[in-house]
N, C-alpha and C positions, 0 to 999 in steps of 0.2 A: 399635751397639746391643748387641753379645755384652757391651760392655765397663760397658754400664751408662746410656750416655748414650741413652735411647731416646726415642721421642714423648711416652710417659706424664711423663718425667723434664721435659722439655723444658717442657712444659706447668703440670707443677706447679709451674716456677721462674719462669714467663713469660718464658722466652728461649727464641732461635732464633739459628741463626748466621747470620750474615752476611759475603759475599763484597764486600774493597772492592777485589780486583785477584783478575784473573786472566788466564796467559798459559799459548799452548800452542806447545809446537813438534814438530811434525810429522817425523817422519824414514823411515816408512813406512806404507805403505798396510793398511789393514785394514777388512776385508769383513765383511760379515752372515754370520755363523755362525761365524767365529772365536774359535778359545778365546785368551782373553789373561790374561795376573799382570798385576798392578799391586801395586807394591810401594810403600807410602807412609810420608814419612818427614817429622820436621820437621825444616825448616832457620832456623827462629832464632823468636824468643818470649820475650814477656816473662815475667818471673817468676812471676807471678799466673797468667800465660796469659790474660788480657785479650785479646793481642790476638796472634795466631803465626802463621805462613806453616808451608805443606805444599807437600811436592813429590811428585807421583804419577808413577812412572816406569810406563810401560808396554811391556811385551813380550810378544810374539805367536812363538809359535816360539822364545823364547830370543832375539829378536833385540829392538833396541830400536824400540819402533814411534813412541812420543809421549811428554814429558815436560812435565804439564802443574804447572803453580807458581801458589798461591792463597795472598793474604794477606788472614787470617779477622780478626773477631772477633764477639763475643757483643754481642745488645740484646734490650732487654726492651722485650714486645711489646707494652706498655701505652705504656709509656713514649715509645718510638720514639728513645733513647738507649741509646748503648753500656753495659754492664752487666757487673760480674766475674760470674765463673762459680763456683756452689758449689765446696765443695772436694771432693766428688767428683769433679767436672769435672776438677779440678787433677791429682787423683789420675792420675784416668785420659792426661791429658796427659803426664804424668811417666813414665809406663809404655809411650807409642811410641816406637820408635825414633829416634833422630836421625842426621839427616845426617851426612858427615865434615866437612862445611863448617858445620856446627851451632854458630850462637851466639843470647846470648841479648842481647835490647835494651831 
């Protein structure tokens, strides 16, 4: 939202993301009331950014808790098909981080 892409935006374009994968792996336990980073980063996307995967690393204590991996893309919510994403969207895509294993497809 800080970066632009909020509900108002969302709504005006009649897009929503959508999750067609997602996987988690677990490497420690984490309770109610624990402070956690999640540090998020993409690892591969297409050019457009139609359609990219994210990997959300998670740490609790500096330690590694979960590393959860999601391949997105955008539909229009009329529609009930996939849909490119303004070029704000694009913008803001261009502007996260990428993985070191970061390519694009």
């Amino acid at each position: 939202m800080e970066n632009g892409i909020t509900p108002h935006e969302l709504h005006a374009h009649r897009l929503g993301p959508i999750l067609l994968r997602e996987e988690c792996v677990f490497r420690r336990e984490i309770k109610f009331g624990d402070k956690v980073e999640i540090d998020l980063q993409i690892s591969k996307a297409r050019n457009n950014f139609l359609r990219w995967s994210i990997r959300h690393t998670i740490l609790r204590n500096g330690e590694l808790s979960a590393i959860i991996n999601v391949d997105g893309s955008w539909i229009h919510l009329d529609r009930r098909k996939m849909a490119m994403p303004p070029q704000s969207f694009v913008d803001v895509f261009n502007t996260m981080p990428k993985a070191e294993d970061f390519h694009w497809i």
